[in-house]
N, C-alpha and C positions, 0 to 999 in steps of 0.2 A: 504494500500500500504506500502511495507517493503522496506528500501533503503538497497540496497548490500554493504558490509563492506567495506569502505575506498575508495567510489566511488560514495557517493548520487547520485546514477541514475538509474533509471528505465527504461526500454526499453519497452517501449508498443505498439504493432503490432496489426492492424489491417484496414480491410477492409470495409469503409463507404457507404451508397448505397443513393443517393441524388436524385432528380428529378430536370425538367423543369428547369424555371429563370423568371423573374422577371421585367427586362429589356431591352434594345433593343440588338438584338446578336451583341454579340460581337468577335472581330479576337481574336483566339489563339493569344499571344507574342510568335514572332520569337524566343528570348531567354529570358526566363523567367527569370526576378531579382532574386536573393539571398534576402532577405526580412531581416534586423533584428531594430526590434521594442525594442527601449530603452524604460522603464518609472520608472521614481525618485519617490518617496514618500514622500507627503506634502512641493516639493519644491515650492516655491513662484515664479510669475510672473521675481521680478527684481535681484534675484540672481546669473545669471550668468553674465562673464562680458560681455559677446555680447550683452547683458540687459541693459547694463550700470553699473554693480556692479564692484567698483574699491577695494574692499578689498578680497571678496570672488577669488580666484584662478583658473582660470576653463579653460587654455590654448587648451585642444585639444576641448572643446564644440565648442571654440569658433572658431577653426581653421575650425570645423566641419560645421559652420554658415558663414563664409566666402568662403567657399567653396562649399557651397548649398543655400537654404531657409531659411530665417527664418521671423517667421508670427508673429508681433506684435499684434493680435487680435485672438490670441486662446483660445479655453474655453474647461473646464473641464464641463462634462454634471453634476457635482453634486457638493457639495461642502465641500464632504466626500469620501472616496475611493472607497469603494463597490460600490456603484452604476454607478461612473463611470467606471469601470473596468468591469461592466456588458456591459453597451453601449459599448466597447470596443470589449467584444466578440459576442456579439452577433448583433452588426449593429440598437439595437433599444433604445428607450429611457427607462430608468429605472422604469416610472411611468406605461411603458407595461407590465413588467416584471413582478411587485409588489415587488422589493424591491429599496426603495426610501433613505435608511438610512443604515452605516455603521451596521455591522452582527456580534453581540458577543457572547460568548459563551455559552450563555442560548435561544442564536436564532432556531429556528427551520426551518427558510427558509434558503435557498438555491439555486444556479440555475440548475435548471433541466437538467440532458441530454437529455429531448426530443429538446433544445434546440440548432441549429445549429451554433456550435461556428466558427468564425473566421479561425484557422488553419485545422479543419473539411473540409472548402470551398474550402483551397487552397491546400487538398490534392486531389483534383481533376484534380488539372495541374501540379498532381505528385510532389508537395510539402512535404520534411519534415523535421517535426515540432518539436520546444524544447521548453518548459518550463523550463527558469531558475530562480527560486527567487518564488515570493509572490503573492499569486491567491488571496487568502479573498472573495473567492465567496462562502462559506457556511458557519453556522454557529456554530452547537453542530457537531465538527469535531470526534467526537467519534461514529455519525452515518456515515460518511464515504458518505452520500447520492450528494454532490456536488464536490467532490475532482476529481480534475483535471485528474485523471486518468479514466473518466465514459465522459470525454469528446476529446477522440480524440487523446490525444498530443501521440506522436512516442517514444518523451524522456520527463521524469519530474523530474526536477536535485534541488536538493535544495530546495525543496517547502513544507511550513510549512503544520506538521499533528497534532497542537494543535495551542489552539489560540493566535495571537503572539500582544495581549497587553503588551503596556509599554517599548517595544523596546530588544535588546537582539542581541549585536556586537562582542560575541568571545566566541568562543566555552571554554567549553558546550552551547549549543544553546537549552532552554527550549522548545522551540514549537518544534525542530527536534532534539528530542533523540536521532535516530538512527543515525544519520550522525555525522559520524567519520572525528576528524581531519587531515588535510593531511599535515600538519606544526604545531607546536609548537606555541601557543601565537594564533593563527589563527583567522583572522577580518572576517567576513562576507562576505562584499563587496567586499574584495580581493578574497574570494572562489568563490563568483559568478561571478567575472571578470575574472578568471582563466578556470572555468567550460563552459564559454560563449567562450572563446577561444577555448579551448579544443572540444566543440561542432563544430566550426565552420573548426576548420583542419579537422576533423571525416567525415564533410559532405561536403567536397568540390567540391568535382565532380557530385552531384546534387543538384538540388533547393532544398534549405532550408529557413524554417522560423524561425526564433528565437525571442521571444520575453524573454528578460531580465529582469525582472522585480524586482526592487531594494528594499530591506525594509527600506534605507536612503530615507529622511533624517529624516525619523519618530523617535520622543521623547520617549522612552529618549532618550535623546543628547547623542554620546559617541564617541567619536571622537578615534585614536590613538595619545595614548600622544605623539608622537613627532609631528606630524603631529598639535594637539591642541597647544603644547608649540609656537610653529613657527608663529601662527599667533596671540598669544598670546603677540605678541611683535611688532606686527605692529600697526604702529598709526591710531588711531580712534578704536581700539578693546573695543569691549562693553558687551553687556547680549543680549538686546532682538534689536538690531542693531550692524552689525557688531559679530556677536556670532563665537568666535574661536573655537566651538565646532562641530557647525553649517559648516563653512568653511572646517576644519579637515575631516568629513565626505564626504561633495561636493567634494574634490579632489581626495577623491578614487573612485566614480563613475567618474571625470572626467577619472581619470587615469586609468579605464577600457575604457573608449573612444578610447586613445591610443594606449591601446593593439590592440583593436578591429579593427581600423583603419591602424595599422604597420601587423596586420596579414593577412588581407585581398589585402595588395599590396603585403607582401610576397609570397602572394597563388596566384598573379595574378589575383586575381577576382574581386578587388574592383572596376573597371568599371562597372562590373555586380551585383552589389551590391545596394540596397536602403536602406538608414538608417535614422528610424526616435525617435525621441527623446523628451521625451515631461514629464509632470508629472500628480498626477490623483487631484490635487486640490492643493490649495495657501497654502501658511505658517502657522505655527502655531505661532500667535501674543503672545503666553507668552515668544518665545525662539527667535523672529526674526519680523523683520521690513518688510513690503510688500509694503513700500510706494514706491511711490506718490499712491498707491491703498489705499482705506480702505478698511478696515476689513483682516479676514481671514480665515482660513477653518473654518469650520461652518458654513459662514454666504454667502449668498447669494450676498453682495457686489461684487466688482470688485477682490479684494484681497483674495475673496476664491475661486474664480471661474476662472481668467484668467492667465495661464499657457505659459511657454516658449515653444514655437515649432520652430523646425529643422531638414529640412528632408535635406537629402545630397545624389546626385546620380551623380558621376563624370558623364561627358560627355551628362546627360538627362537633369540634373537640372542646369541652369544657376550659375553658381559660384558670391557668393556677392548678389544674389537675397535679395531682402526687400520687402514683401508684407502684406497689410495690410488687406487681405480677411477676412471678420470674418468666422473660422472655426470653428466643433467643436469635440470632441472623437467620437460623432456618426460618423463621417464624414472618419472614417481610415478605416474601412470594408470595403464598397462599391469602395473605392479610390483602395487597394489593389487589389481586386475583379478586378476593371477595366486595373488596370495596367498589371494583367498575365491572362487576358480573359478569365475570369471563371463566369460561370453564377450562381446566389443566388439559393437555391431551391426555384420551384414553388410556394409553399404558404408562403413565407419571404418573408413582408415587411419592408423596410430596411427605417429608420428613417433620415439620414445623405444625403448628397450629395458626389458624389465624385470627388478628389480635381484632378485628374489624367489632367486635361487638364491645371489647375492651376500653377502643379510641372513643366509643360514640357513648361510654356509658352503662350501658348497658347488660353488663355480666359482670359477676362476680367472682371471685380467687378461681382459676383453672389451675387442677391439680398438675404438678410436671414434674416430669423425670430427664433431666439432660445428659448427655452421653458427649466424651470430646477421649479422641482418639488420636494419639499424640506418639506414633513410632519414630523413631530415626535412630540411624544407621550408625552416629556418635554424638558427642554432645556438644548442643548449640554452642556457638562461641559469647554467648549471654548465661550460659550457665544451665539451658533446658536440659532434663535429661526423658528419655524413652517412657513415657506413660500414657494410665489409662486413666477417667475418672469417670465418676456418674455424681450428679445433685436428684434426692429424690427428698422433699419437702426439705427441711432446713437443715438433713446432712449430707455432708457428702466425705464421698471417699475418693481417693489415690491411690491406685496400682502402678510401684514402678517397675516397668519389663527389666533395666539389667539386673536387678538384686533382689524381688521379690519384696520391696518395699511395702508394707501397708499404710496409709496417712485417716483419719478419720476423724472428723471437726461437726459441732453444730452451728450453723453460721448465725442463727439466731443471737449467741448470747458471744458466740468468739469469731468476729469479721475477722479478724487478723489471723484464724488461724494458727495460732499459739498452743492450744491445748489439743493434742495427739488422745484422742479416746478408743485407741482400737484394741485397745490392752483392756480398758475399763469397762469397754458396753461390747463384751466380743457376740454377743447376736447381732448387733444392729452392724457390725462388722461383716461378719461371714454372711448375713441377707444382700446388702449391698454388693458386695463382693459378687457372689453367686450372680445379681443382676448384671453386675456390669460383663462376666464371662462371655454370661449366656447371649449379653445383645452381641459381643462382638464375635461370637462363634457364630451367630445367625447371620448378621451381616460378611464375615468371612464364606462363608458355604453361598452364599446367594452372590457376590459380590467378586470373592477372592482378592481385596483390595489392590490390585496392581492392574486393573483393566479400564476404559472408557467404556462403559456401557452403551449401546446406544439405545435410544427411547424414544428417536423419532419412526415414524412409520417408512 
């Protein structure tokens, strides 16, 4: 895929042919949402301040959370990005898909187009679709065999075509050659904020999907030096708490927030609008603090896996909503799906729940069991090691594949994870346990984790 000169975007046209569904029919939406899907990169649970973070700066998120939902119990299905950015498009858990660990560029896997992504669905109720930012769903990008354009999207704006280790915040932009600056000095985060704008005047007079997808706040750290200087001067400024680098970059994704939200009342359509916002796993503890969590991406703890969520849909979603449903990225497919009555193709099944009666009010605690499948090969250079877990109401447990580890926590009374109860409460051990085998002995026999399934007809 070649980006046209002084415009990273591709127009990609065409016509998808889907079957059947899945679940129980559902009504057409009278007026189908505008859809646009934020996600941050490695930002942590407690960073913004709708989180409680009084250093980091994050005014429109937070106007965006007081004005909508926002879900103290959400979880990234991985605790690395690929995989949940798979769960993401595709509605299934990564351990179906076969790829369970972040994709570099001596990878050979990839996710299949036989595979019916997310915006594929919802061009069925005449949805369309943009790609702006950072896919990471294939690995040797020089075979071209997973790249966002063999799946569907309409527009693909800014989306890396080499592999985009180690970070890269101002043009020249190494993983995207081709994409020419449109400013002098040019950030990143401000082009994708700009081109997300620009998408969304483009397509106003029909449904659109946008999903935004941010290369912030992944390391390397690189803040705009005015932006780094400014918080650099505020008290309690640190390294790996408090990171003025860290912060610097948070506030130009917020401050696509704002555009996104001042453009959509200038076009009149942010009633008709659902905007959700989330990130694909926890911080990275060499550059930033995830407490009262431990750990962080890599690891299977609370701090790699539990993520800020905020949906906002003036006039549907209760204003000031606080809920504490455990959700999780499997969970955004099917929710979307229900909200513009579009049925899954007949042979997708769809791993998540969806949250659509949740956002409007309407339902009470759904009981859940989450499952995150976390093998590799040695250990993360962040310190992750080889594991399994399961959350079933407010324990959850930890199996680690090289030693036989057990870990067992009630997160009701210990977020932090501090207190190992698998010596103390050895039932409520060996039950969990037993579950988590058994789904991943089920899922392995159905799945064999190392294959692309395909699920189109």
């Amino acid at each position: 895929m070649k980006h046209l000169p002084f415009t990273c975007l591709t127009i990609l046209v065409g016509i998808m042919s889907f079957t059947g569904a899945t679940f129980a029919q559902l009504p057409r939406a009278k007026t189908a949402p505008n859809i646009i899907f934020i996600l941050a990169d490695d930002l942590g649970w407690s960073e913004l301040g709708c989180y409680g973070n009084r250093f980091n700066e994050t005014p429109n998120l937070d106007r965006l959370a007081a004005g909508g939902m926002r879900f103290t119990q959400a979880y990234a299905t991985a605790p690395v990005c690929t995989p949940t950015r798979i769960a993401l498009m595709t509605g299934q858990h990564p351990a179906h898909i076969g790829i369970t660990d972040y994709l570099d560029t001596k990878d050979e896997k990839f996710l299949s187009p036989d595979y019916v992504t997310l915006n594929e669905q919802l061009k069925k109720a005449g949805y369309h679709s943009g790609l702006v930012g950072k896919w990471h769903l294939t690995g040797d990008y020089s075979q071209k065999k997973g790249e966002p354009a063999k799946h569907g999207w309409d527009e693909v704006i800014c989306s890396e075509t080499g592999y985009i280790a180690n970070g890269d915040y101002v043009h020249p932009y190494f993983f995207m050659p081709d994409v020419q600056a449109k400013i002098e000095g040019e950030y990143l985060t401000d082009r994708l904020n700009a081109e997300a704008v620009d998408f969304i005047k483009r397509n106003q007079a029909r449904p659109f999907f946008l999903y935004l997808s941010h290369y912030a706040v992944h390391t390397k750290l690189a803040g705009k030096p005015n932006d780094v200087a400014k918080y650099k001067q505020k008290a309690g400024a640190g390294t790996n708490q408090n990171n003025p680098e860290l912060a610097a970059m948070l506030e130009r994704i917020d401050d696509g927030v704002g555009q996104i939200v001042a453009t959509l009342k200038e076009l009149g359509v942010s009633d008709n609008t659902l905007i959700l916002f989330t990130s694909d796993n926890g911080g990275e503890r060499n550059v930033t603090s995830n407490a009262p969590l431990r750990g962080g991406k890599s690891k299977l703890y609370e701090g790699g896996i539990r993520e800020p969520f905020v949906a906002y849909w003036p006039g549907t979603i209760k204003a000031g909503s606080v809920s504490d449903q455990v959700i999780n990225t499997l969970d955004i497919y099917p929710t979307l799906l229900e909200l513009v009555g579009v049925q899954p193709s007949a042979n997708l099944v769809l791993d998540g729940v969806s949250l659509a009666p949740v956002l409007k009010g309407k339902a009470g605690p759904i009981p859940r069991t989450l499952y995150w499948h976390y093998p590799i090969a040695k250990p993360h250079f962040l310190g992750g090691r080889s594991a399994g877990a399961i959350r079933s109401g407010d324990f959850k447990l930890i199996e680690y594949f090289d030693n036989g580890q057990v870990q067992l926590f009630n997160l009701s009374d210990d977020l932090g994870e501090q207190t190992d109860l698998s010596q103390k409460l050895p039932a409520q051990r060996e039950q969990l346990l037993t579950r988590l085998r058994q789904w991943r002995q089920k899922a392995a026999a159905d799945f064999k984790f190392t294959t692309n399934l395909p699920v189109k007809p």
